[in-house]
BAVEX-398590 format. One record per residue: residue number from 1; x negated, y negated, z of N, C-alpha, C, O, CB in turn; residue in three letters. Coordinates in Angstrom, 2 decimals, padded with zeros to 5 digits. Atoms other than C-alpha are relative to their C-alpha. Glycine has a CB too. Example, Ala and Ser with C-alpha at 12.3 -4.5 7.8 and 13.67 -1.06 7.14 Angstrom:
! BAVEX-398590
{seq 1, n_x -000.89, n_y 001.19, n_z 000.00, ca_x -012.30, ca_y 004.50, ca_z 007.80, c_x -000.90, c_y -001.20, c_z 000.00, o_x -001.94, o_y -001.18, o_z 000.66, cb_x 000.99, cb_y -000.03, cb_z 001.25, type ALA};
{seq 2, n_x 000.82, n_y 001.19, n_z -000.06, ca_x -013.67, ca_y 001.06, ca_z 007.14, c_x 000.77, c_y -001.09, c_z 000.73, o_x 000.26, o_y -002.20, o_z 000.90, cb_x -000.41, cb_y -000.46, cb_z -001.42, type SER};
! end
This chain:
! BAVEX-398590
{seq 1, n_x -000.12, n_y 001.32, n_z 000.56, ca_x 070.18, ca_y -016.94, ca_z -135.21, c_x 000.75, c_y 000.10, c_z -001.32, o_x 000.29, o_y 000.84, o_z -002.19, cb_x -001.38, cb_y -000.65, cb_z -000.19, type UNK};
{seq 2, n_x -000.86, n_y 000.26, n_z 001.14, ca_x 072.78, ca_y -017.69, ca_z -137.87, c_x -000.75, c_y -001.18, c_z -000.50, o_x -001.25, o_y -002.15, o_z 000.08, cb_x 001.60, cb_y -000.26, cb_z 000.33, type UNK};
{seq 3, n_x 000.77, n_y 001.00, n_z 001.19, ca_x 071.32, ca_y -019.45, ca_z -141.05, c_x 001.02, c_y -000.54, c_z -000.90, o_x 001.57, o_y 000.42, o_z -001.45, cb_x -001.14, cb_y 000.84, cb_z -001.02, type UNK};
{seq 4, n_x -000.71, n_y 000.54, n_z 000.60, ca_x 073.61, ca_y -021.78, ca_z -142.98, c_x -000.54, c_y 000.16, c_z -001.70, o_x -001.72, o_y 000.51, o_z -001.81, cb_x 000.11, cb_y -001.28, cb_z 000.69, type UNK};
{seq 5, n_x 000.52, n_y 000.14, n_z 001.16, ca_x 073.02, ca_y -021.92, ca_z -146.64, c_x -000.69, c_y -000.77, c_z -000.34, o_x -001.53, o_y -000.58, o_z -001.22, cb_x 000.57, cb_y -000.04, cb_z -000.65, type UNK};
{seq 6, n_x 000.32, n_y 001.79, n_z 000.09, ca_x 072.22, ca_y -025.88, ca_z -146.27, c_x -001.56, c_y 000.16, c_z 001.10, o_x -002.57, o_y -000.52, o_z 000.89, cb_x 001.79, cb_y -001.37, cb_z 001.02, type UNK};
{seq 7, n_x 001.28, n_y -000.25, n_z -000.43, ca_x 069.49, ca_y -024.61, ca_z -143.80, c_x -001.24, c_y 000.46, c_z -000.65, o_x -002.40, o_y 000.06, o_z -000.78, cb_x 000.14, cb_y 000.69, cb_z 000.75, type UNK};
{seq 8, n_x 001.42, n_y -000.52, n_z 000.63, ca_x 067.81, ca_y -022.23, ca_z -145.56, c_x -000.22, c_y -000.98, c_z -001.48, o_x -001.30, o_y -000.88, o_z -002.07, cb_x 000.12, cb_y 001.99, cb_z -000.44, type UNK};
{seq 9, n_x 000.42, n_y 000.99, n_z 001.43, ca_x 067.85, ca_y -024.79, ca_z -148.82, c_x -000.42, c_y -000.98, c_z 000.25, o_x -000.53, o_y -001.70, o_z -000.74, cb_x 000.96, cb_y -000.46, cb_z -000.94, type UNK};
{seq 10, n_x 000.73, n_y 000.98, n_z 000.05, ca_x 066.13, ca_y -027.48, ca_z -147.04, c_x -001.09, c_y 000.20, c_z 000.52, o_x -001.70, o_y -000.58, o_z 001.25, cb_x 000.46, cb_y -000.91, cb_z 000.41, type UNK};
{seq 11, n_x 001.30, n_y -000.67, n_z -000.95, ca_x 063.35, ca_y -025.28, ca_z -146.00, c_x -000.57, c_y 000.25, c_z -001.24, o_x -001.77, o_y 000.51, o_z -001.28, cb_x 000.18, cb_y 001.48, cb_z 001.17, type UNK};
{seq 12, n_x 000.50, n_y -000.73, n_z 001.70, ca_x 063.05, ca_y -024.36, ca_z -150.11, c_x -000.68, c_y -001.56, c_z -000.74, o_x 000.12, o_y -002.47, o_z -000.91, cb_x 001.94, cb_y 000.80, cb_z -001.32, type UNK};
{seq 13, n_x 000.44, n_y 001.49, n_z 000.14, ca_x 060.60, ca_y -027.61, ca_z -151.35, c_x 000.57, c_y -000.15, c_z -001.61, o_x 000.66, o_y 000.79, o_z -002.40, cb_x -001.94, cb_y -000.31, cb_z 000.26, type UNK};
{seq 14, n_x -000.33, n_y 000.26, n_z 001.38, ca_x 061.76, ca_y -029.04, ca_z -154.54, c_x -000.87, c_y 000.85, c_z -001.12, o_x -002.06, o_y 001.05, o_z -000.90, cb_x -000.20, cb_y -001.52, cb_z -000.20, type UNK};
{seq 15, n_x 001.00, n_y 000.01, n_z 001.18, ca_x 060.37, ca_y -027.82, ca_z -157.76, c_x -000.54, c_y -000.69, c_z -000.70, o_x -001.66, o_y -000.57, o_z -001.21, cb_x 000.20, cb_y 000.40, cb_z -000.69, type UNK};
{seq 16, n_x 000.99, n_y 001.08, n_z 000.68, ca_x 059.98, ca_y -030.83, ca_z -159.30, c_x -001.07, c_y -001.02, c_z 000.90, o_x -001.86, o_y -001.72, o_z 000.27, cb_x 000.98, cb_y -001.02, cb_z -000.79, type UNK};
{seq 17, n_x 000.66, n_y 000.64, n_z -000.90, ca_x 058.26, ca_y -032.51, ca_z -156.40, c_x -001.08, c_y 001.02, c_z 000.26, o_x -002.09, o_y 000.47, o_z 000.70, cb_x 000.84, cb_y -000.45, cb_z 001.17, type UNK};
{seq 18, n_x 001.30, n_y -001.02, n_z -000.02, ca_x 055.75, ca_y -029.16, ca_z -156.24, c_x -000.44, c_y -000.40, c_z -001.49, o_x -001.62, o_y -000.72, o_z -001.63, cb_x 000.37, cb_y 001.92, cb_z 000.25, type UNK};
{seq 19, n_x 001.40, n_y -000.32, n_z 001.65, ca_x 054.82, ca_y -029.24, ca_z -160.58, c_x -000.52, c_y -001.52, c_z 000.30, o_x -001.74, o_y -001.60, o_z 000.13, cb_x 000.89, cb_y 000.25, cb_z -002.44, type UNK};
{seq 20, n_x 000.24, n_y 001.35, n_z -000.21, ca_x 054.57, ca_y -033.14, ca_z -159.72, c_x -001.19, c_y 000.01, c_z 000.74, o_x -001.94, o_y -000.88, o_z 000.35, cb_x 001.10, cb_y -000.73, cb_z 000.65, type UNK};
{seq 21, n_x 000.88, n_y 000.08, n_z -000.47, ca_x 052.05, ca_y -032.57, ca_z -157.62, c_x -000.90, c_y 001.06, c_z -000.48, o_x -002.04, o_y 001.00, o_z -000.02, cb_x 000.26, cb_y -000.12, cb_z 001.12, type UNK};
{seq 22, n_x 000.65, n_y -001.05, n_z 000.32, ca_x 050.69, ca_y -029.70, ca_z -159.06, c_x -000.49, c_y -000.54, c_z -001.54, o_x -001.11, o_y 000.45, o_z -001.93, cb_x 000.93, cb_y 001.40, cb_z 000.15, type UNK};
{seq 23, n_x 000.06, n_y 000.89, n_z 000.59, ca_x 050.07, ca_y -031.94, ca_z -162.08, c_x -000.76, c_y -000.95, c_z 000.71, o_x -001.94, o_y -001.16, o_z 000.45, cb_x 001.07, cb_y -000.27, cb_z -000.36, type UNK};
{seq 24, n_x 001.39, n_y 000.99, n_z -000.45, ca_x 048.48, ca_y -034.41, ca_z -160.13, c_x -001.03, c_y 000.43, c_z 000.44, o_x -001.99, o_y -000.20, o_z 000.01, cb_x 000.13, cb_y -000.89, cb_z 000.96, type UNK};
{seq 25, n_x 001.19, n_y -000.63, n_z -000.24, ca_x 045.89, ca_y -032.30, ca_z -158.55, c_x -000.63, c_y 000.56, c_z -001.31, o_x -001.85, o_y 000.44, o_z -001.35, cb_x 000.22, cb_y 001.04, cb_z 001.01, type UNK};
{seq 26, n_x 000.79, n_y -000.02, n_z 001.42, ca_x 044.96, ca_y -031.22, ca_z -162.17, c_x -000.56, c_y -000.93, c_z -000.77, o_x -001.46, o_y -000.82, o_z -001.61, cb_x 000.63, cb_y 000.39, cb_z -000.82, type UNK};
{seq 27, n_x 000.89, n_y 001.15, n_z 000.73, ca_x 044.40, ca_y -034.61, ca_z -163.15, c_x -001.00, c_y -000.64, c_z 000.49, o_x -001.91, o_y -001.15, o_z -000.16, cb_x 000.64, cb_y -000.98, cb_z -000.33, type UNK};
{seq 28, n_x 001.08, n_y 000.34, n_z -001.13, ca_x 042.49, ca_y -035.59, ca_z -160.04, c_x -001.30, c_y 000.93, c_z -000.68, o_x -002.24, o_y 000.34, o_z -001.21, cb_x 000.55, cb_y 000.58, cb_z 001.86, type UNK};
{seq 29, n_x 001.05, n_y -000.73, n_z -000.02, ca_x 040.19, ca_y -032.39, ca_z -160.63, c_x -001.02, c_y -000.40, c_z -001.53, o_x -002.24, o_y -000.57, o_z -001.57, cb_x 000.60, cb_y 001.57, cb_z 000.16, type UNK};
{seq 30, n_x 000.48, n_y 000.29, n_z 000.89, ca_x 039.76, ca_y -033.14, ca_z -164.26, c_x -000.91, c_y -001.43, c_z -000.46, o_x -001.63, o_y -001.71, o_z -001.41, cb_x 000.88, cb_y 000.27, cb_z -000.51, type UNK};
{seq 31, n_x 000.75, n_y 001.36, n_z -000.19, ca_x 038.61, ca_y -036.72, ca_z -163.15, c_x -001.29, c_y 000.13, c_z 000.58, o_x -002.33, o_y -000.44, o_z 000.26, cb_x 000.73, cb_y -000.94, cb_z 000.87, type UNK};
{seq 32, n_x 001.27, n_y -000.41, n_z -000.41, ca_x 036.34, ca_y -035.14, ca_z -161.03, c_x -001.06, c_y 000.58, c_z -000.36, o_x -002.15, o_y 000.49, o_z 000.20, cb_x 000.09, cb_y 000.46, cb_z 000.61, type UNK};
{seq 33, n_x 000.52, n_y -000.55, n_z 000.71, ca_x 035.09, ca_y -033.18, ca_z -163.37, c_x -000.89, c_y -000.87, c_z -001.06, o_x -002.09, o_y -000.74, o_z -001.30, cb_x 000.89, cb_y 000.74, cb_z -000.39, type UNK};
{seq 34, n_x 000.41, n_y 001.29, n_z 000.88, ca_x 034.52, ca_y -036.08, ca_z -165.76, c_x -000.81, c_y -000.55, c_z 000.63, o_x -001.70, o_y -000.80, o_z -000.18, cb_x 000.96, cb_y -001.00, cb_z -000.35, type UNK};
{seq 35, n_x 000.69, n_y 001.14, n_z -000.61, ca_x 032.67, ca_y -038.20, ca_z -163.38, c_x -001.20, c_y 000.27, c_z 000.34, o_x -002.09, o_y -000.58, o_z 000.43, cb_x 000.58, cb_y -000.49, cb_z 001.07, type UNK};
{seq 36, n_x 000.88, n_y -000.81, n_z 000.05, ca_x 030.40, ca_y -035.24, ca_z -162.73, c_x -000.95, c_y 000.11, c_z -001.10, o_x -002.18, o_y 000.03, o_z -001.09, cb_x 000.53, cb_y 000.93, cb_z 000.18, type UNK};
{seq 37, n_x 000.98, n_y -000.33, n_z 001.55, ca_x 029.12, ca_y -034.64, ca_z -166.16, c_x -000.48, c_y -000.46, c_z -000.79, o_x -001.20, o_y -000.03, o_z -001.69, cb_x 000.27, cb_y 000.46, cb_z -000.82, type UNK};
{seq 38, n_x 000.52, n_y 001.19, n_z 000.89, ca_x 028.80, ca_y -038.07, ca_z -167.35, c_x -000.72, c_y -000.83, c_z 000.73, o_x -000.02, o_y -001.67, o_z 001.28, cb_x 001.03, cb_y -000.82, cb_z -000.66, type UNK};
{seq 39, n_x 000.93, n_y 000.94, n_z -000.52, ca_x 025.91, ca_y -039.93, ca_z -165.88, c_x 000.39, c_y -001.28, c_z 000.08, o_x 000.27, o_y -001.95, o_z 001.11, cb_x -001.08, cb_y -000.01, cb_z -000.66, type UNK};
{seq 40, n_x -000.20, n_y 001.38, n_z 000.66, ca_x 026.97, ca_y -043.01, ca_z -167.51, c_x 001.03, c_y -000.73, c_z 000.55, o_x 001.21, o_y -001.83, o_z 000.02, cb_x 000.28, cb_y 000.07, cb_z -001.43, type UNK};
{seq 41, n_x -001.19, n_y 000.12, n_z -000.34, ca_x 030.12, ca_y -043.50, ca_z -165.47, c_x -000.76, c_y -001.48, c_z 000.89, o_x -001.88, o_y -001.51, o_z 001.41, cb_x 000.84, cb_y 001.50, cb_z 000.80, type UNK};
{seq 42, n_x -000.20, n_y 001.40, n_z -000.60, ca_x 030.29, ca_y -047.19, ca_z -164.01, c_x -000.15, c_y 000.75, c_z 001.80, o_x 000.28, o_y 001.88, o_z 002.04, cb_x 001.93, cb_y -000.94, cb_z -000.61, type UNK};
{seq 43, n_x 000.43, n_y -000.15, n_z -001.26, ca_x 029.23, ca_y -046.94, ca_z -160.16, c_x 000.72, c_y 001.44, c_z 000.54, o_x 001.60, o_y 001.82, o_z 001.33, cb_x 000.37, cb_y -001.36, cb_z 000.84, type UNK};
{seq 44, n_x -001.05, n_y -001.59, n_z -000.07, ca_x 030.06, ca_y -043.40, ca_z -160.48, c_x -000.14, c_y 000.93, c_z 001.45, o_x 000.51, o_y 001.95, o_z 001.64, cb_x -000.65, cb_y 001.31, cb_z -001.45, type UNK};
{seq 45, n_x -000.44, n_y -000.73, n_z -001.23, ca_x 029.39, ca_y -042.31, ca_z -156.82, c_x 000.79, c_y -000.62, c_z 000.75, o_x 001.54, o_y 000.04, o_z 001.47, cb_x -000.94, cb_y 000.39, cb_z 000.79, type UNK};
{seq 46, n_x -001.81, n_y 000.41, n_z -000.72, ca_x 032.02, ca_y -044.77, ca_z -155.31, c_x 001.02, c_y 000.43, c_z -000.74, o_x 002.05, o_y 000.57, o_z -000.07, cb_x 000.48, cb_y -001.66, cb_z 000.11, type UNK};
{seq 47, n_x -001.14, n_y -000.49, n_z 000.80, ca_x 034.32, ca_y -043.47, ca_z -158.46, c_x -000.19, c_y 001.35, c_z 000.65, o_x 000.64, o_y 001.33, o_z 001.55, cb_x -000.07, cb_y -000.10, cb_z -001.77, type UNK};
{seq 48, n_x 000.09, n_y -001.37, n_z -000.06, ca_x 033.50, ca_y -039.74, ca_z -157.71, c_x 000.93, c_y 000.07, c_z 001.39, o_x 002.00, o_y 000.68, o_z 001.50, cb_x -001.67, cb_y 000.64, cb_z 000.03, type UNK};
{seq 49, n_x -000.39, n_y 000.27, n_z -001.34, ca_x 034.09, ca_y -040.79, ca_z -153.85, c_x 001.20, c_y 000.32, c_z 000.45, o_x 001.62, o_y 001.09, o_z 001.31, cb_x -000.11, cb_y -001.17, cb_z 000.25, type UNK};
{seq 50, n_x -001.66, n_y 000.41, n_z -000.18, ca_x 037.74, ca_y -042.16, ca_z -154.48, c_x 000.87, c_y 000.95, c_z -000.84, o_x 002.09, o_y 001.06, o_z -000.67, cb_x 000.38, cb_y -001.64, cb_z -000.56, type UNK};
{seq 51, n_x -000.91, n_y -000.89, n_z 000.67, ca_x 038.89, ca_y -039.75, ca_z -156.78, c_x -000.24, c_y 001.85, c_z 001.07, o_x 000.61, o_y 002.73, o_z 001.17, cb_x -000.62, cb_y -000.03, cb_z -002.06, type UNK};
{seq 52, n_x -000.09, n_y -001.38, n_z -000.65, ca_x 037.35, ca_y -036.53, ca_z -154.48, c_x 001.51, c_y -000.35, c_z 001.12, o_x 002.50, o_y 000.37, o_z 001.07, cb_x -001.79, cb_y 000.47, cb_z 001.00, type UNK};
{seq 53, n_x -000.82, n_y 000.45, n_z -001.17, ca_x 039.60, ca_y -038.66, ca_z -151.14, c_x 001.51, c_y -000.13, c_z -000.39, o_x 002.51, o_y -000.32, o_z 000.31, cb_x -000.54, cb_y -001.40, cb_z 000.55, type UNK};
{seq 54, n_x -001.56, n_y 000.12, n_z 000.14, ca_x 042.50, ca_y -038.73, ca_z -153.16, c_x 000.57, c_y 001.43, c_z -000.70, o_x 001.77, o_y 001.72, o_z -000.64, cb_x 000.41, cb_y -001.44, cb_z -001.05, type UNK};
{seq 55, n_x -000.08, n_y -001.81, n_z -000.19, ca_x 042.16, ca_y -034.63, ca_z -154.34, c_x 000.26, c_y 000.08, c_z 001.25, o_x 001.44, o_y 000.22, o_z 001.55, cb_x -001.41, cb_y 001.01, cb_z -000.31, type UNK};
{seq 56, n_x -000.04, n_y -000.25, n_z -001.85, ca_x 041.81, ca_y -034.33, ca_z -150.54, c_x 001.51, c_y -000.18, c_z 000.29, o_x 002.32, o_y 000.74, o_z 000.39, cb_x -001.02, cb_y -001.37, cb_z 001.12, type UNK};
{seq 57, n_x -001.51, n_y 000.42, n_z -000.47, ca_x 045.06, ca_y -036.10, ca_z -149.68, c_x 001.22, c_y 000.62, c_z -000.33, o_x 002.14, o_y 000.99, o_z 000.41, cb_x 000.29, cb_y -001.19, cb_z -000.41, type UNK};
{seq 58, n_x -001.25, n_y -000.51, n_z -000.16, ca_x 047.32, ca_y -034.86, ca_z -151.84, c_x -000.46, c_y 001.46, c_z -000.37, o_x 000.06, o_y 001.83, o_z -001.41, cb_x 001.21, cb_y -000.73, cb_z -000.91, type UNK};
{seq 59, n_x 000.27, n_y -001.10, n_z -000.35, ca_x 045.75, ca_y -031.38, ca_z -151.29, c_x 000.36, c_y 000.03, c_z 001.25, o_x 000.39, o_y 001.26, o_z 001.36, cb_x -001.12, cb_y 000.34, cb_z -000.24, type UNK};
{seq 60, n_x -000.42, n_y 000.14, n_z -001.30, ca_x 046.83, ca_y -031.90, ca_z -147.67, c_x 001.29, c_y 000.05, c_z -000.39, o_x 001.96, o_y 001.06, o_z -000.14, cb_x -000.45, cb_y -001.19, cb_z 000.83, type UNK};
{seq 61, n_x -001.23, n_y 000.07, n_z 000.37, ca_x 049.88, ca_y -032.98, ca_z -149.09, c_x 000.98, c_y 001.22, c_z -000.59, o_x 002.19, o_y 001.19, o_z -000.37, cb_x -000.12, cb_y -000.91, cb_z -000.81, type UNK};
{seq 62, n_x -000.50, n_y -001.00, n_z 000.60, ca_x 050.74, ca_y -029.71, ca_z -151.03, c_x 000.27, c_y 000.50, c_z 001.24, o_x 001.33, o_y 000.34, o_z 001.85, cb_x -000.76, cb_y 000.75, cb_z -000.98, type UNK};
{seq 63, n_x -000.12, n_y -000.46, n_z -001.39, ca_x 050.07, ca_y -028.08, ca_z -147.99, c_x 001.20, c_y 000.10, c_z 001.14, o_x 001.76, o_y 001.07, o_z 001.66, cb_x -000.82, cb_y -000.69, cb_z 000.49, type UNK};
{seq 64, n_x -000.81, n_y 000.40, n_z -000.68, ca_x 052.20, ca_y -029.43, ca_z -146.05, c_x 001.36, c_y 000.20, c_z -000.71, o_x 002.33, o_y 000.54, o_z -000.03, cb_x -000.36, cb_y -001.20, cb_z 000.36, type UNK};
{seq 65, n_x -001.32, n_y -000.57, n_z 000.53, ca_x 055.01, ca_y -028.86, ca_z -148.65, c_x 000.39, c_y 001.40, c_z -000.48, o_x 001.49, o_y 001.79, o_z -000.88, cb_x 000.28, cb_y -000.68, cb_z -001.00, type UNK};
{seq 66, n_x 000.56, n_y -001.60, n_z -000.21, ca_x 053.68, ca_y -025.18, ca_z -148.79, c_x 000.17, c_y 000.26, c_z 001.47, o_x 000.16, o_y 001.46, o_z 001.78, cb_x -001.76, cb_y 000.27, cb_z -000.43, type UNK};
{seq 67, n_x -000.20, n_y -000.75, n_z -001.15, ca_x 054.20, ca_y -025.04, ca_z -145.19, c_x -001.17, c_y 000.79, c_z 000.37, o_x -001.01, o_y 001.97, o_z 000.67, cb_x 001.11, cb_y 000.83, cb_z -000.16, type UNK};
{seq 68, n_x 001.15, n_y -000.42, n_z 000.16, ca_x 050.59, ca_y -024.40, ca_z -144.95, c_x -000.63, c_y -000.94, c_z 001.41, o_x -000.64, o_y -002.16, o_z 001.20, cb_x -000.57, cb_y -000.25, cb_z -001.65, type UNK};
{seq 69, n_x 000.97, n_y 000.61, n_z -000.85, ca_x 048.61, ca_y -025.63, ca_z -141.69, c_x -001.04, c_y -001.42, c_z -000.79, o_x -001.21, o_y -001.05, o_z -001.95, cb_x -000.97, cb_y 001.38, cb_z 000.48, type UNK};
{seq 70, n_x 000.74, n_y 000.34, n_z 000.14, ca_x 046.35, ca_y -028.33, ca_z -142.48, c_x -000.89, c_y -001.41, c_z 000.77, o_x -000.07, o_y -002.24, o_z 001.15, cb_x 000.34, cb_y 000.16, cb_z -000.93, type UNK};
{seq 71, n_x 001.12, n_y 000.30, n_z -000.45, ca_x 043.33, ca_y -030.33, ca_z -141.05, c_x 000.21, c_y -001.30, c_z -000.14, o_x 000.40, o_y -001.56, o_z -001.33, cb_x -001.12, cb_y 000.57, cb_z -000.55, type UNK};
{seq 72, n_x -000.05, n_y 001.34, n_z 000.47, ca_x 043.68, ca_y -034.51, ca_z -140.53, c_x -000.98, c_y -000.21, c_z -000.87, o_x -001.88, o_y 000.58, o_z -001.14, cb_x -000.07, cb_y -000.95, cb_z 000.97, type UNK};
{seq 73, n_x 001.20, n_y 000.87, n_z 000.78, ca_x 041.65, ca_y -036.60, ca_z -142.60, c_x -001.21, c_y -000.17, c_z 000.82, o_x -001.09, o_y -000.66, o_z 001.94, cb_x 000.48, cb_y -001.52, cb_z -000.40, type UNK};
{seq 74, n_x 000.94, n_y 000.21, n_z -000.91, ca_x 038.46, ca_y -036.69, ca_z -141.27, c_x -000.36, c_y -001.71, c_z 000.17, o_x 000.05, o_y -002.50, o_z -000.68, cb_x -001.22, cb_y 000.91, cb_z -000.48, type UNK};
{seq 75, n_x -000.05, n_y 001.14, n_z -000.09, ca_x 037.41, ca_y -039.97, ca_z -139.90, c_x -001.34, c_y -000.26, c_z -001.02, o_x -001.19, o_y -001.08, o_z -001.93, cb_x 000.06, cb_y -000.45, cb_z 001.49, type UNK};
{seq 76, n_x 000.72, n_y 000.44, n_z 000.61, ca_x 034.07, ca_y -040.02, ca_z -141.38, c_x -000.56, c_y 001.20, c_z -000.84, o_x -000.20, o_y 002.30, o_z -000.40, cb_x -000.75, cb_y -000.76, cb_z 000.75, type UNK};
{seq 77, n_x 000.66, n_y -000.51, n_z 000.33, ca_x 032.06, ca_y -038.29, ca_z -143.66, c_x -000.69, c_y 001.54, c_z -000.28, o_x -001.87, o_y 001.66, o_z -000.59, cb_x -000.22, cb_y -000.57, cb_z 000.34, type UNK};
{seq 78, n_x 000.72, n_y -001.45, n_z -001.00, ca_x 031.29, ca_y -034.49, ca_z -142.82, c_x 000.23, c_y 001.14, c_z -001.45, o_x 001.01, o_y 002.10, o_z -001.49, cb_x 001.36, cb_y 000.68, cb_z 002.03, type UNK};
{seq 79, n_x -000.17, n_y -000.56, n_z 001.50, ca_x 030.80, ca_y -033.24, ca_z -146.83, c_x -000.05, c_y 000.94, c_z 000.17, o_x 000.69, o_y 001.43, o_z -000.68, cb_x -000.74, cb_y -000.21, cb_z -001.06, type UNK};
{seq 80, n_x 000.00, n_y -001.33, n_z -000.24, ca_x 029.99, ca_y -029.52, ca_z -145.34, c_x 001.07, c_y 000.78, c_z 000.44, o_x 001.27, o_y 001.93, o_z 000.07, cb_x -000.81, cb_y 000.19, cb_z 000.72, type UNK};
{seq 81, n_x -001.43, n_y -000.65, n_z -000.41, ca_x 033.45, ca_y -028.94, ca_z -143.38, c_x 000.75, c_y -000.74, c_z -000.70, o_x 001.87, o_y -000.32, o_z -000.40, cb_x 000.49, cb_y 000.00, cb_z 001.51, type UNK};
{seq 82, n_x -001.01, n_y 000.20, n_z 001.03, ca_x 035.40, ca_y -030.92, ca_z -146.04, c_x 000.05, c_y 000.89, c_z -000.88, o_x 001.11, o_y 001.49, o_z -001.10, cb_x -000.10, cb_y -001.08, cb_z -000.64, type UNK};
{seq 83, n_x 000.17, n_y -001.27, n_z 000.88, ca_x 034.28, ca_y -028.52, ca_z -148.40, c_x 000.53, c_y 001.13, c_z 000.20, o_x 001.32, o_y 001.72, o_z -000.54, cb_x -001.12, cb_y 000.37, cb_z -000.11, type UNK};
{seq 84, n_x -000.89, n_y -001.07, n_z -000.54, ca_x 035.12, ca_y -025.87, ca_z -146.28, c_x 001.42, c_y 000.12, c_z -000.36, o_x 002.11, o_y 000.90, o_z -001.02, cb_x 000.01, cb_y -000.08, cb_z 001.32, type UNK};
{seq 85, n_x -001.46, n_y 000.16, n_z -000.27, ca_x 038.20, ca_y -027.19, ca_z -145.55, c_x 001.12, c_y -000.25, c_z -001.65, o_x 002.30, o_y 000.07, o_z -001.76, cb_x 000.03, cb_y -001.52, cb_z 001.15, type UNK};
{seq 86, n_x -000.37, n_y 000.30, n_z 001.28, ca_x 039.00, ca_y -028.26, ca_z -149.34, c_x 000.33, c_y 001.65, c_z -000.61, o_x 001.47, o_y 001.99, o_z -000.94, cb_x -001.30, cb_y -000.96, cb_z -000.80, type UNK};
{seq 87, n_x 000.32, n_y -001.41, n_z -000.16, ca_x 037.91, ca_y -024.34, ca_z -149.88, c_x 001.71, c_y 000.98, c_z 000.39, o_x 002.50, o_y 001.60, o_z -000.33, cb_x -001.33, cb_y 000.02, cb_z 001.48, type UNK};
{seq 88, n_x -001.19, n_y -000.77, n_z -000.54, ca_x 040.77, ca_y -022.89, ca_z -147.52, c_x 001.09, c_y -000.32, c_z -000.55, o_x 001.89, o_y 000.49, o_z -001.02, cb_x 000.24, cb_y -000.11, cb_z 001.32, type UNK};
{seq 89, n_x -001.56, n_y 000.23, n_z 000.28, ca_x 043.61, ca_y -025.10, ca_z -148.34, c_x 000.50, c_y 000.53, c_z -002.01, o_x 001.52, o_y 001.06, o_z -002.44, cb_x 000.26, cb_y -002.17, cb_z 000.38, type UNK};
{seq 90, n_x -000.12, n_y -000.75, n_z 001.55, ca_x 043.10, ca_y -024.25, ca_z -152.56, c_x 000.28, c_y 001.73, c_z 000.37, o_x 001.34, o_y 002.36, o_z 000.32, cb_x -001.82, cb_y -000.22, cb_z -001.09, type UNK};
{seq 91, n_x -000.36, n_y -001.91, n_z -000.14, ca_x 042.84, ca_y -020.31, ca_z -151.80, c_x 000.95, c_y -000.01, c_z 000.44, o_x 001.72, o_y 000.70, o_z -000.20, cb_x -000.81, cb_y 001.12, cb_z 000.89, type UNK};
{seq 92, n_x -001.21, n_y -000.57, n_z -000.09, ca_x 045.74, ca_y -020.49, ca_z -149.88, c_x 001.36, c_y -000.50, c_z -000.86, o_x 002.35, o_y 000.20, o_z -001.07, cb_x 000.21, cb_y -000.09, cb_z 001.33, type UNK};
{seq 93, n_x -001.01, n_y 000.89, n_z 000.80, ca_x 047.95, ca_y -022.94, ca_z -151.89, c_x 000.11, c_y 001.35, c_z -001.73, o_x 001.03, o_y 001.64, o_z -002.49, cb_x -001.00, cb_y -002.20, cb_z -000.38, type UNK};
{seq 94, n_x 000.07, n_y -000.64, n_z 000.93, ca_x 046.70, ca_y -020.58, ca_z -154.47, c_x 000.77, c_y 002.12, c_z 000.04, o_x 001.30, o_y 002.66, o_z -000.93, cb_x -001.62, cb_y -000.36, cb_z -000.16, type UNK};
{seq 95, n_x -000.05, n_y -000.45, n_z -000.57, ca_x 047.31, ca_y -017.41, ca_z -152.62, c_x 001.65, c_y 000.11, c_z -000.14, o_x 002.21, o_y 001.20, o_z -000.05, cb_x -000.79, cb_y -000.35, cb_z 000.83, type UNK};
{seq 96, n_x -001.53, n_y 000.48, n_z -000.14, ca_x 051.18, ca_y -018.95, ca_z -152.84, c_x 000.66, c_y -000.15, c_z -001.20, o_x 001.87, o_y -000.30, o_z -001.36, cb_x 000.17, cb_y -001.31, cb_z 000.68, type UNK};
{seq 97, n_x -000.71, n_y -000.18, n_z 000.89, ca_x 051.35, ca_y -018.85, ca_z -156.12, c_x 000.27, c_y -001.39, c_z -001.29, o_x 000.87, o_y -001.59, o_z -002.34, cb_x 001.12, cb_y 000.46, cb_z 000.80, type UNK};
{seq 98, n_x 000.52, n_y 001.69, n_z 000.81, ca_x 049.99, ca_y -022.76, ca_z -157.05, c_x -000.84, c_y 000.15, c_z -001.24, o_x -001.57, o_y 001.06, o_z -001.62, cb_x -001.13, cb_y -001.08, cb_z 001.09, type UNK};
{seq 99, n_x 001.33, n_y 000.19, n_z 001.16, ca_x 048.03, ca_y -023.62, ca_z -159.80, c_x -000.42, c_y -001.47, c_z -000.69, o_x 000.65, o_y -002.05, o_z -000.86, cb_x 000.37, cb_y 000.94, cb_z -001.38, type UNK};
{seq 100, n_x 000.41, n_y 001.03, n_z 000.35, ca_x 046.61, ca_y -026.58, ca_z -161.10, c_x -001.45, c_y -000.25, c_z -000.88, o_x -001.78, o_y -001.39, o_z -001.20, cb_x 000.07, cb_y -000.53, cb_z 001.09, type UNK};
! end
């Protein structure tokens, strides 16, 4: 197989579209973090909720621009294999050389 230059450079994901997101998963976590430690937070398990589902997403999302396998959205609920699954996709995103 012959590889064009224009091939192999649209297989290479942006950099600014990786710190961009690599940046947002730091601010997500640090939200999460926040929402955790302060009791006082306004209906803080639907906040905790929407900020874990949107870590999730664009943790899927890295993934996927890592060229990394990953797992649909679950339909409902299943906090023991999200975890898991939250689990795998960080180690390997990490594994790659991510950080957040």
């Amino acid at each position: 197989m012959t590889w064009t230059f224009s091939a192999r450079r649209a297989r290479v994901p942006d950099p600014l579209v990786t710190l961009r997101l690599q940046v947002r998963l730091g601010e997500l976590a640090d939200e999460l973090r926040r929402v955790e430690e302060d009791p006082g937070v306004y209906a803080r398990a639907h906040h905790w909720h929407a900020a874990q589902s949107a870590y999730d997403a664009l943790l899927r999302e890295a993934c996927r621009l890592a060229g990394l396998p990953t797992e649909p959205a679950p339909l409902r609920a299943d906090q023991r294999a999200a975890a898991d699954e939250r689990l795998r996709e960080e180690l390997e995103l990490s594994s790659r050389g991510w950080s957040w």
